[in-house]
Jmol script that loads the backbone (N, CA, C; Angstrom):
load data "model"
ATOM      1  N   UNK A   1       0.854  -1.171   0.000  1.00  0.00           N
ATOM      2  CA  UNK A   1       0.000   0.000   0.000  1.00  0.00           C
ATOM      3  C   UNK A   1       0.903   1.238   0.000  1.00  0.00           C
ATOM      4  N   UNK A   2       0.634   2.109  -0.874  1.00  0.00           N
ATOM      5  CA  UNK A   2       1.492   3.458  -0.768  1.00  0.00           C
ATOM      6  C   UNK A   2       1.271   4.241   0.005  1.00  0.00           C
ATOM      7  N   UNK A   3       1.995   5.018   0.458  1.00  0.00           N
ATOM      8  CA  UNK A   3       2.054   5.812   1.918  1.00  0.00           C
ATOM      9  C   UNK A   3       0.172   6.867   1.884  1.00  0.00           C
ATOM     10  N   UNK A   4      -0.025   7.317   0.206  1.00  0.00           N
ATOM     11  CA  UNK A   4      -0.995   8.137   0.035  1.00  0.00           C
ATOM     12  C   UNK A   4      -2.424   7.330   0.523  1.00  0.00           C
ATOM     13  N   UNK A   5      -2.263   6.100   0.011  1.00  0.00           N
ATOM     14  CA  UNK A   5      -3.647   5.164   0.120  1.00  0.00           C
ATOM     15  C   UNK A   5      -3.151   4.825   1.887  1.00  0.00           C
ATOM     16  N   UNK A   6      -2.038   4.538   2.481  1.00  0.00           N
ATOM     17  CA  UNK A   6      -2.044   4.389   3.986  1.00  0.00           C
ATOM     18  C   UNK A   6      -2.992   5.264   4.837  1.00  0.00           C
ATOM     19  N   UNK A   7      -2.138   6.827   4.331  1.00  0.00           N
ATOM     20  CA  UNK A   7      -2.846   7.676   5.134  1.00  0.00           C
ATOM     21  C   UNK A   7      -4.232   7.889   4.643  1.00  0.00           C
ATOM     22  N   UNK A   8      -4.764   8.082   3.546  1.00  0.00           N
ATOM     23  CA  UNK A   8      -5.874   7.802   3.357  1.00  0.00           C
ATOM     24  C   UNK A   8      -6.959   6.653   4.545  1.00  0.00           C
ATOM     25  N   UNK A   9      -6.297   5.494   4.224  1.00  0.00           N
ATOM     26  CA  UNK A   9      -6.810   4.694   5.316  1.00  0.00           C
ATOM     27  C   UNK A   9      -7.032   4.551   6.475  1.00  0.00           C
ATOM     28  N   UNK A  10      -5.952   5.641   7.335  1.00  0.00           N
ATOM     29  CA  UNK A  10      -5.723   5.762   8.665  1.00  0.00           C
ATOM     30  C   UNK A  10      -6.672   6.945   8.805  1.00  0.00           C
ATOM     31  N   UNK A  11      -6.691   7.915   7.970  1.00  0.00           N
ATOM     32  CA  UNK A  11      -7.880   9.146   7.884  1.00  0.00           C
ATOM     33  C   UNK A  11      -9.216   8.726   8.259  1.00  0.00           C
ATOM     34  N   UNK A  12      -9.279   7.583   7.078  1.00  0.00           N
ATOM     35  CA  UNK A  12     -10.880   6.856   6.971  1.00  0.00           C
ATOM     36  C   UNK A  12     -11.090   6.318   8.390  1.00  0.00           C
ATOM     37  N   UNK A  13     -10.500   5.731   8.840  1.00  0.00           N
ATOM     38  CA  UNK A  13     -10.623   4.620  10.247  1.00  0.00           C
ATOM     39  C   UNK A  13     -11.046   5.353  11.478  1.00  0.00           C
ATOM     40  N   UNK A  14      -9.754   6.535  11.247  1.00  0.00           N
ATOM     41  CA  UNK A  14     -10.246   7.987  12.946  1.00  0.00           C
ATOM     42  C   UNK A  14     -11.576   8.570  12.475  1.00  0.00           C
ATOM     43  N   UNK A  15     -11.760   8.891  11.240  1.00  0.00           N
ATOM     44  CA  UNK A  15     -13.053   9.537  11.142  1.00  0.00           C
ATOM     45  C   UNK A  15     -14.109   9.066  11.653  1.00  0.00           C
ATOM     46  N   UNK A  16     -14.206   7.683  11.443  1.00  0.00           N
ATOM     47  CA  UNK A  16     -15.178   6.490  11.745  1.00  0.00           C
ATOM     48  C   UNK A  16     -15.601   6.739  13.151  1.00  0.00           C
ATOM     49  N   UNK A  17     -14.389   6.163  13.741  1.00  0.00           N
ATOM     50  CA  UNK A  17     -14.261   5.796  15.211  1.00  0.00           C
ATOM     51  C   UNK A  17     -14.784   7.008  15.783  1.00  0.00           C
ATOM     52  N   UNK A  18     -14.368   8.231  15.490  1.00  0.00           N
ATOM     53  CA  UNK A  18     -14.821   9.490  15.990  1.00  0.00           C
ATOM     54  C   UNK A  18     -16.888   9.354  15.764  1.00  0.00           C
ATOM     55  N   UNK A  19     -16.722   9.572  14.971  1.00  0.00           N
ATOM     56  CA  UNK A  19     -18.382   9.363  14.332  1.00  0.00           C
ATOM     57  C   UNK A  19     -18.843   8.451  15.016  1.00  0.00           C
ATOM     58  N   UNK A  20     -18.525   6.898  15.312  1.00  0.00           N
ATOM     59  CA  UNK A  20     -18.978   6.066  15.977  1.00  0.00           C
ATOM     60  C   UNK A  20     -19.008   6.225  18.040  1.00  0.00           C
ATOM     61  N   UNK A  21     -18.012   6.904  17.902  1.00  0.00           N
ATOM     62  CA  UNK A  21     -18.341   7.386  19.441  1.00  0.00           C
ATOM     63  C   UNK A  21     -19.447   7.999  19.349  1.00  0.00           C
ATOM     64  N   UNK A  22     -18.959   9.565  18.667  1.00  0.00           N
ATOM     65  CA  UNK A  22     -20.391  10.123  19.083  1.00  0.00           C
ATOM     66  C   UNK A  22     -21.459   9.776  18.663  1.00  0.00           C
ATOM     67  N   UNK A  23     -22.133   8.509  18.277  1.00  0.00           N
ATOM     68  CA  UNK A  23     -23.166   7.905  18.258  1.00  0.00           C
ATOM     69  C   UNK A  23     -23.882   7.509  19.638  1.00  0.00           C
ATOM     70  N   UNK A  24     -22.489   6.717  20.163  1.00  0.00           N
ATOM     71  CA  UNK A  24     -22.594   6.291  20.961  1.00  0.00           C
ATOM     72  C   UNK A  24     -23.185   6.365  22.264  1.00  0.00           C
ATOM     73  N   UNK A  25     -22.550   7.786  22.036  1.00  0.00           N
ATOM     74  CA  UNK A  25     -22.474   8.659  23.704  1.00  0.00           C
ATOM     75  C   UNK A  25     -24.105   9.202  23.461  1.00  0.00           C
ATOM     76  N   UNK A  26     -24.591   9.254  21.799  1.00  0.00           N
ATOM     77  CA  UNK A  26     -26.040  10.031  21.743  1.00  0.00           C
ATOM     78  C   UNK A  26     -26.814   8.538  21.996  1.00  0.00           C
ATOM     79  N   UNK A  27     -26.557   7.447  21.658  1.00  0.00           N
ATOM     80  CA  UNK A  27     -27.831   6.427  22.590  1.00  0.00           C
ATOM     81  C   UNK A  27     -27.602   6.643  23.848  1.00  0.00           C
ATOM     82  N   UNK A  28     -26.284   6.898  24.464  1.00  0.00           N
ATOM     83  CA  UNK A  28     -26.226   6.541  26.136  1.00  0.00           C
ATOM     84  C   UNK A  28     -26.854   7.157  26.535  1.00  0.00           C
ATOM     85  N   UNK A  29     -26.821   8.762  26.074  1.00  0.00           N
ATOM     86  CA  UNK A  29     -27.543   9.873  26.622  1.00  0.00           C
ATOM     87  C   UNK A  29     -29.296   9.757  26.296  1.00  0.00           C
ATOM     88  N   UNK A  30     -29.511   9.154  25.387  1.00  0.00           N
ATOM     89  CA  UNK A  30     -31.115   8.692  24.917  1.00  0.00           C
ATOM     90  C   UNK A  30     -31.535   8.128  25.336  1.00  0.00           C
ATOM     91  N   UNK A  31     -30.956   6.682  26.108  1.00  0.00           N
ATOM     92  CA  UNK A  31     -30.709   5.885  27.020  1.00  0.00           C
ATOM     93  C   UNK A  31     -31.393   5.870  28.409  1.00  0.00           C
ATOM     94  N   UNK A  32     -30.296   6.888  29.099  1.00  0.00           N
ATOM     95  CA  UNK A  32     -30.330   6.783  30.390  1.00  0.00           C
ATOM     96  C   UNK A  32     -31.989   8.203  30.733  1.00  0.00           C
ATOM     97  N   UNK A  33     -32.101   8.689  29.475  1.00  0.00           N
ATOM     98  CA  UNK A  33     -32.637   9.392  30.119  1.00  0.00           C
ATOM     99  C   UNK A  33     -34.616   8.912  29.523  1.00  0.00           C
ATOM    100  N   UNK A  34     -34.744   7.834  29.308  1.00  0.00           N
ATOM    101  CA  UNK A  34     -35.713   6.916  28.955  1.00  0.00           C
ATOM    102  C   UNK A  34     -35.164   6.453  30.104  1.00  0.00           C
ATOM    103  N   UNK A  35     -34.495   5.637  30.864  1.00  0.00           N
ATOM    104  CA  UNK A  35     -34.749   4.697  31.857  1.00  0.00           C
ATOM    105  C   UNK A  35     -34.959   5.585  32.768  1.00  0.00           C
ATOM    106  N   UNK A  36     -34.385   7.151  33.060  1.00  0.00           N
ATOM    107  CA  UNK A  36     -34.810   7.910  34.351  1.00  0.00           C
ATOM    108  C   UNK A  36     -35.943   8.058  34.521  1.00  0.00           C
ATOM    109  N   UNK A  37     -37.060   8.331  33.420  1.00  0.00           N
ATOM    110  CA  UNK A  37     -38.193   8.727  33.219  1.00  0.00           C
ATOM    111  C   UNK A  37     -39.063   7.511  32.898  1.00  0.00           C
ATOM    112  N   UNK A  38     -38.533   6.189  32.823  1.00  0.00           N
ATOM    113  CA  UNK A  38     -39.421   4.826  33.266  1.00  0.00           C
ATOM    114  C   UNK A  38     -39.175   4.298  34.097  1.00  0.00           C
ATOM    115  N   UNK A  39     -38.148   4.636  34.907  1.00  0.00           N
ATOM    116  CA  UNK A  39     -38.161   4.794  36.641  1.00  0.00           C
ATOM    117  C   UNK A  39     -38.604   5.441  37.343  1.00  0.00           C
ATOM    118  N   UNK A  40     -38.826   6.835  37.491  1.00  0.00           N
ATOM    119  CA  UNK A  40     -39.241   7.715  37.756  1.00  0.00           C
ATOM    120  C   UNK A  40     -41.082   6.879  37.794  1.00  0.00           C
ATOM    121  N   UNK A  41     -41.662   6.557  36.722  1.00  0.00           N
ATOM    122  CA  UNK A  41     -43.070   6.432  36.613  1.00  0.00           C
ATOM    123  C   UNK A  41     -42.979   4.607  37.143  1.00  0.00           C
ATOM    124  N   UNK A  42     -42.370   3.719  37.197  1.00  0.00           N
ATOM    125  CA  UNK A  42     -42.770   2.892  38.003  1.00  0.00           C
ATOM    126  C   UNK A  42     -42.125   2.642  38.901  1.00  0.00           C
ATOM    127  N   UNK A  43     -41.354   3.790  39.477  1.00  0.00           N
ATOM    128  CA  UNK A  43     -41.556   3.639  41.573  1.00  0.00           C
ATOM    129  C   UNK A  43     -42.623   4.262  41.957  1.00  0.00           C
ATOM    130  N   UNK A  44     -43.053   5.137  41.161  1.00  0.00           N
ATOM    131  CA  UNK A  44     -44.035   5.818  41.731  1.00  0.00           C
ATOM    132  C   UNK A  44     -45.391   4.558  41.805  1.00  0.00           C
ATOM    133  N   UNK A  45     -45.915   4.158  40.740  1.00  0.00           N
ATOM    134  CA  UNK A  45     -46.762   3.292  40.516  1.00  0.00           C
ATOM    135  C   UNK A  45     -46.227   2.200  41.423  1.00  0.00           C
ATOM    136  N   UNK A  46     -45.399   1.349  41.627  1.00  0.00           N
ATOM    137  CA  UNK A  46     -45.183   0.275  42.724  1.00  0.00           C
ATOM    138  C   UNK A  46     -45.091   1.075  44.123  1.00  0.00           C
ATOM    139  N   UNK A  47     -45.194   2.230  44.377  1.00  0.00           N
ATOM    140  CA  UNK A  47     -45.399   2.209  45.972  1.00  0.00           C
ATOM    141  C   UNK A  47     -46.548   2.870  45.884  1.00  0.00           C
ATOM    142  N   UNK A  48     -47.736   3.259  45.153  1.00  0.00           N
ATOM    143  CA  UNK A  48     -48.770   3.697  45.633  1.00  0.00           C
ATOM    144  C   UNK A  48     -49.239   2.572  45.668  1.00  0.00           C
ATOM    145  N   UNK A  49     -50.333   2.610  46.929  1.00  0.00           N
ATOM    146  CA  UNK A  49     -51.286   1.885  47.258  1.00  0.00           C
ATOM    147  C   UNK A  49     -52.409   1.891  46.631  1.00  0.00           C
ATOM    148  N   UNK A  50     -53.417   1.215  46.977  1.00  0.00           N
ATOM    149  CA  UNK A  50     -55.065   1.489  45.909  1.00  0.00           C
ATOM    150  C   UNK A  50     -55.797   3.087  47.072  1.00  0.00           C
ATOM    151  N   UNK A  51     -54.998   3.414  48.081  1.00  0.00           N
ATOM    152  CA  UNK A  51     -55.962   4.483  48.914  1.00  0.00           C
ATOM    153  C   UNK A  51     -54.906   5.316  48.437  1.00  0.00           C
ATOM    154  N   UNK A  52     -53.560   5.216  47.636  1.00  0.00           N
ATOM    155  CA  UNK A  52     -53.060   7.113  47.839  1.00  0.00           C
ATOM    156  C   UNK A  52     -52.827   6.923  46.410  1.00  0.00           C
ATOM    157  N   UNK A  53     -53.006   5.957  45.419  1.00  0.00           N
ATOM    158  CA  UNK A  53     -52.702   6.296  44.261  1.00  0.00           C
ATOM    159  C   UNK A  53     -53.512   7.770  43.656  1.00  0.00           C
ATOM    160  N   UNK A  54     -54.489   7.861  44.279  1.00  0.00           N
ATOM    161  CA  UNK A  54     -55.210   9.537  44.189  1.00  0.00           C
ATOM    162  C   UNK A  54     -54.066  10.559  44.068  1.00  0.00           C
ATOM    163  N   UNK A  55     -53.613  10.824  45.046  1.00  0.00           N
ATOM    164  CA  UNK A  55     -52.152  11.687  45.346  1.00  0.00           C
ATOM    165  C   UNK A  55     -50.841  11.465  44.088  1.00  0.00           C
ATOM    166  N   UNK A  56     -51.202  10.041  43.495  1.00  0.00           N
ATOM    167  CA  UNK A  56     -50.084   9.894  42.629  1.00  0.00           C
ATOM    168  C   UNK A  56     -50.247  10.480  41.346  1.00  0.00           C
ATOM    169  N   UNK A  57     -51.409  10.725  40.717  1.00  0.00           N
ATOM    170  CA  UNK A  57     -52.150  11.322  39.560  1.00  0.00           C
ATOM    171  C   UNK A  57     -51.253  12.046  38.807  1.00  0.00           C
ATOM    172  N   UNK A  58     -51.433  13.267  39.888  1.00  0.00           N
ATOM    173  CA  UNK A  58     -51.240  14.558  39.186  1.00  0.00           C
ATOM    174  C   UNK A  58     -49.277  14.523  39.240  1.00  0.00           C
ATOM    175  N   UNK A  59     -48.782  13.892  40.025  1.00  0.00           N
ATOM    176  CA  UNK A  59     -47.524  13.547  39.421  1.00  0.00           C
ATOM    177  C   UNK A  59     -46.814  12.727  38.342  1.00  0.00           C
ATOM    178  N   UNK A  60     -47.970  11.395  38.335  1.00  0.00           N
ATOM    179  CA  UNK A  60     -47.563  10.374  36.882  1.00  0.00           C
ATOM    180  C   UNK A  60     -48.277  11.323  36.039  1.00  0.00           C
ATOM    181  N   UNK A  61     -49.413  11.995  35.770  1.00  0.00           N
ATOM    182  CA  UNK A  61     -49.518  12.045  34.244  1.00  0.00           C
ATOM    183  C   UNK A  61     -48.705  12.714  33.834  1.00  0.00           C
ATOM    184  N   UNK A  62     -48.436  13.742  34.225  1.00  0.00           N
ATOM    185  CA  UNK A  62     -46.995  14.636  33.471  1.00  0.00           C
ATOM    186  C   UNK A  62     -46.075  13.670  32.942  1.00  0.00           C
ATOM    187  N   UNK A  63     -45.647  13.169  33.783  1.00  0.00           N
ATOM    188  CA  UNK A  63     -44.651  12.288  33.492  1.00  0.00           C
ATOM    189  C   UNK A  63     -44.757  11.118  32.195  1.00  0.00           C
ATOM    190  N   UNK A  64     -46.130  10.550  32.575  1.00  0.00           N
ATOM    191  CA  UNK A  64     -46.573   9.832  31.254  1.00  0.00           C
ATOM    192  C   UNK A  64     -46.421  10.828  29.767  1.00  0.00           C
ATOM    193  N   UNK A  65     -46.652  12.227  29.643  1.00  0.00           N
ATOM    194  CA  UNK A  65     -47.042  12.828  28.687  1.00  0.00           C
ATOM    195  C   UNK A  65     -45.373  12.739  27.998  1.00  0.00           C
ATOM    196  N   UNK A  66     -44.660  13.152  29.562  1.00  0.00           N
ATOM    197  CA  UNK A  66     -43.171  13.289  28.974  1.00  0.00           C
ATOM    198  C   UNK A  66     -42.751  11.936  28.367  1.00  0.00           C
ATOM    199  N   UNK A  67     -42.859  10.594  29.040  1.00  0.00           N
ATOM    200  CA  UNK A  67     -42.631   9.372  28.257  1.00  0.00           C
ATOM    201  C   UNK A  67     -42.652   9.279  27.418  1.00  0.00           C
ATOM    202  N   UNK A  68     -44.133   9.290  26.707  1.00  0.00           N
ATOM    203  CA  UNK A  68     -44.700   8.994  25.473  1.00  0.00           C
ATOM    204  C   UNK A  68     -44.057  10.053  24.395  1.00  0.00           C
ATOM    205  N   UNK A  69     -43.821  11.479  24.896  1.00  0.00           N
ATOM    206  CA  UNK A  69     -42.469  11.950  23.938  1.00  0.00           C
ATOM    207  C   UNK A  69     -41.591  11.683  23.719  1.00  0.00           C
ATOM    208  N   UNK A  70     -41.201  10.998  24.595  1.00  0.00           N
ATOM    209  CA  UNK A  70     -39.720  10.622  24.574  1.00  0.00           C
ATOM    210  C   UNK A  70     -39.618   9.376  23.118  1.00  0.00           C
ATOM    211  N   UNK A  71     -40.712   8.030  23.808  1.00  0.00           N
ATOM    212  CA  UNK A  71     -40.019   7.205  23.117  1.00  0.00           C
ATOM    213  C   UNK A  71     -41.604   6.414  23.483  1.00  0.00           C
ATOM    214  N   UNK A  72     -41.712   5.013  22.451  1.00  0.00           N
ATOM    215  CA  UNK A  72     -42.568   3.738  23.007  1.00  0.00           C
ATOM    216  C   UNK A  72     -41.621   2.716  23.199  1.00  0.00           C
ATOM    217  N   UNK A  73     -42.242   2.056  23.962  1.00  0.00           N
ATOM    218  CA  UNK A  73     -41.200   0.731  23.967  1.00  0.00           C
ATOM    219  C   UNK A  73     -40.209   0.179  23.157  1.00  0.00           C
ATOM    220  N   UNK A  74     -41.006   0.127  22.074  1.00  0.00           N
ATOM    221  CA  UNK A  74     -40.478  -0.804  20.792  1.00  0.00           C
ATOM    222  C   UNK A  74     -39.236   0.272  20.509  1.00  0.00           C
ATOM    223  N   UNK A  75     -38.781   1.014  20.342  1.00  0.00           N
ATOM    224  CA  UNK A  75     -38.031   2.526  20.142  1.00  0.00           C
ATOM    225  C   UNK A  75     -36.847   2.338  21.247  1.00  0.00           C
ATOM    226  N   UNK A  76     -37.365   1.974  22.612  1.00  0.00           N
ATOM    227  CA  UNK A  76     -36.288   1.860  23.654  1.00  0.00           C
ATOM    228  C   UNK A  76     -35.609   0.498  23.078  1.00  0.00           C
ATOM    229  N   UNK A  77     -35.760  -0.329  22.958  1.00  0.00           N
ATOM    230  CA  UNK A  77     -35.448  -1.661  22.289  1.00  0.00           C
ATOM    231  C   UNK A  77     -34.699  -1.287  21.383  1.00  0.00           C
ATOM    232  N   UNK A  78     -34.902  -0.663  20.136  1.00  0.00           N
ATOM    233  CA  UNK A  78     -34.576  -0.273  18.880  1.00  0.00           C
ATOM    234  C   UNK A  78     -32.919   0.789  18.716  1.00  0.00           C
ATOM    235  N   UNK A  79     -33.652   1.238  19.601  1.00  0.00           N
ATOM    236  CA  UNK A  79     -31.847   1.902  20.482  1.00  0.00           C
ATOM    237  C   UNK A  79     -30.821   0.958  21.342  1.00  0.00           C
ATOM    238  N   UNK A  80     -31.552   0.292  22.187  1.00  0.00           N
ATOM    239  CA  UNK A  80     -30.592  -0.843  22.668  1.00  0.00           C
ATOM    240  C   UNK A  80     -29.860  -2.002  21.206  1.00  0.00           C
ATOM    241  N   UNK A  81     -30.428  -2.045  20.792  1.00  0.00           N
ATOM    242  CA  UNK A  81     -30.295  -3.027  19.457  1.00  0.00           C
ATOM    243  C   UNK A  81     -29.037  -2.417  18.675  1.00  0.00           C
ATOM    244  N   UNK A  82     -29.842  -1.131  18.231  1.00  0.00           N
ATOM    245  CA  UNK A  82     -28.146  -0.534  17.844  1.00  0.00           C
ATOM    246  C   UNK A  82     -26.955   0.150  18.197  1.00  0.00           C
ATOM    247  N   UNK A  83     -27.264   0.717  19.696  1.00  0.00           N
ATOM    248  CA  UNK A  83     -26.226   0.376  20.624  1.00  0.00           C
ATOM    249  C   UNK A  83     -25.379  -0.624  20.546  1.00  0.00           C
ATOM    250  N   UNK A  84     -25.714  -1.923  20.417  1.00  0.00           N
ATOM    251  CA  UNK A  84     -25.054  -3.177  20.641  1.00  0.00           C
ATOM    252  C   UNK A  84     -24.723  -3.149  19.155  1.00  0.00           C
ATOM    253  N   UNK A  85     -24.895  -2.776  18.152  1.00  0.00           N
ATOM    254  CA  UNK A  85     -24.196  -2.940  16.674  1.00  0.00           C
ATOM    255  C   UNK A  85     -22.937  -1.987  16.875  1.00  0.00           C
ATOM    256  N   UNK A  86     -23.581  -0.568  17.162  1.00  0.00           N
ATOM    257  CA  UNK A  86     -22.408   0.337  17.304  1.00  0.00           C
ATOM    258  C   UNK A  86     -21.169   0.018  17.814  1.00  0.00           C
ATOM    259  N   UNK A  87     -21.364  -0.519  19.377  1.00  0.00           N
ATOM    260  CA  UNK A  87     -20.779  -1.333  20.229  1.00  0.00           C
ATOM    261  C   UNK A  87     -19.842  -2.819  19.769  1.00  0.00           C
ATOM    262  N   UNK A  88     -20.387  -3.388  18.785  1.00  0.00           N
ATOM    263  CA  UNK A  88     -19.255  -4.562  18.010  1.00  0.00           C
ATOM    264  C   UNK A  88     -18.549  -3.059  17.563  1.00  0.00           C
ATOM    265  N   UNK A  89     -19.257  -3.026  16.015  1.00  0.00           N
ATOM    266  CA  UNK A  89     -18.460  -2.125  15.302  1.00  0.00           C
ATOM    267  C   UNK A  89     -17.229  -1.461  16.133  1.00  0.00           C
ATOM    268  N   UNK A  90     -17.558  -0.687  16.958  1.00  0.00           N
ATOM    269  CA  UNK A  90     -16.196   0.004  17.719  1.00  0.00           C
ATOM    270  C   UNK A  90     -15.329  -0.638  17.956  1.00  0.00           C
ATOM    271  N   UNK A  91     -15.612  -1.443  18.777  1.00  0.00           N
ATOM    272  CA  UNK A  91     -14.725  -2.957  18.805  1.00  0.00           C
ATOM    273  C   UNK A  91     -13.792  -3.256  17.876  1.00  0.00           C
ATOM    274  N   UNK A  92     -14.641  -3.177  16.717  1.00  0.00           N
ATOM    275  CA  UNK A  92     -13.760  -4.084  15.583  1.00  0.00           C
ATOM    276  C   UNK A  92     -13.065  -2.797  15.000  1.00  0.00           C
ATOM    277  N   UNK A  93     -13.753  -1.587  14.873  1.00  0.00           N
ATOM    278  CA  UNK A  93     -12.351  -0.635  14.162  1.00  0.00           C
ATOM    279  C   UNK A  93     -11.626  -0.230  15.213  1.00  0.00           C
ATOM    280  N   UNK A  94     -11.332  -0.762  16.905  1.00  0.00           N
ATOM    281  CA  UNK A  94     -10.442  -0.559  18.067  1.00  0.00           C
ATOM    282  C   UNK A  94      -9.468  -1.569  17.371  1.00  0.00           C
ATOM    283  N   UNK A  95      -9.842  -2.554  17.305  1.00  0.00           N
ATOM    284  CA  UNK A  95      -9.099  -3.485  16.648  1.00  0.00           C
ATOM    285  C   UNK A  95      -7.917  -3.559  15.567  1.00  0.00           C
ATOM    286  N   UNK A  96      -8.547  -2.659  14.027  1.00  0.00           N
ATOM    287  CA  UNK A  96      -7.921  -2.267  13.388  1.00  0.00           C
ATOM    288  C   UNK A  96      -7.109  -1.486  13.898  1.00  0.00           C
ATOM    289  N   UNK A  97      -7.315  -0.202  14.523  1.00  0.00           N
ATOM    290  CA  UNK A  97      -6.264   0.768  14.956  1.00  0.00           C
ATOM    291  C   UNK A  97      -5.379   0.364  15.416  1.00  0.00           C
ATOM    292  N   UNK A  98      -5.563  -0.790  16.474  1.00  0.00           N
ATOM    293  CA  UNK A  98      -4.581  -1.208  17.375  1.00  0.00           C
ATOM    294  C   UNK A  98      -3.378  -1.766  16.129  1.00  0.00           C
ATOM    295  N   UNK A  99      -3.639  -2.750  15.667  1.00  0.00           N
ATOM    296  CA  UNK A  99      -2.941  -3.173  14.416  1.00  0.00           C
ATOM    297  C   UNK A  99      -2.333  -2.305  13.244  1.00  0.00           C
ATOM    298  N   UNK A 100      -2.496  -0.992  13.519  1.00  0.00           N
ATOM    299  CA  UNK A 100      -2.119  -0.213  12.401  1.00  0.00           C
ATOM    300  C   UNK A 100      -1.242   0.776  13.488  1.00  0.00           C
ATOM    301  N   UNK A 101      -1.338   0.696  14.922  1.00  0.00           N
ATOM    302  CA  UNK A 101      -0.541   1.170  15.687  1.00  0.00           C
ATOM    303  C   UNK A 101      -0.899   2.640  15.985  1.00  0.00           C
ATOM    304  N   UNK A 102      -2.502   2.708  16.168  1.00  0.00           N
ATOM    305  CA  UNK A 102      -3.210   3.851  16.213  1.00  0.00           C
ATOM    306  C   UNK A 102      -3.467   3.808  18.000  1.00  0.00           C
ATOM    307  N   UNK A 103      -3.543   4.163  18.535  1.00  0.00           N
ATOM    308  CA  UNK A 103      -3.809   4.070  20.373  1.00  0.00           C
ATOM    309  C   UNK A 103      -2.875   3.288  20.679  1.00  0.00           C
TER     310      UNK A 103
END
end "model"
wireframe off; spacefill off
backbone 0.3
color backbone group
């Protein structure tokens, strides 16, 4: 390989990896803040009782309204899913770098 197509290659690979982080870090952050806000709504729902869930109302529905913006289920899944693609992938161009004597 000639030094032009090397660096070329080594260009292509950091660009990636860069791009593939910040993917990354945007599910984590998409992530955690879907599980705060489906935590948030079932502690609340597992410690009300059937006499104070009254009191719990006007705090879950907000919260429901915010959920259902956020994301549906199938969507939280759908991000975990490619999390875990992203997650090989990185892997495997950590891999390359290492072998090309990049980190």
């Amino acid at each position: 390989m000639t030094n032009d197509k090397q660096d070329d290659a080594v260009l292509s690979l950091v660009r990636e990896r860069i791009e593939i982080k910040r993917r990354r870090a945007s599910l984590k952050s998409e992530l955690r803040a879907a599980g705060k806000s489906l935590y948030e709504i079932g502690s609340a729902l597992k410690h009300a009782s059937p006499d104070r869930i009254g009191s719990k109302i006007e705090y879950l529905l907000p919260k429901l309204r915010n959920a259902q913006n956020i994301w549906e289920l199938g969507e939280v899944r759908a991000r975990l899913e490619e999390l875990k693609e992203v997650e090989a992938r990185l892997a495997h161009l950590n891999r390359i770098a290492s072998g090309m004597g990049i980190d």
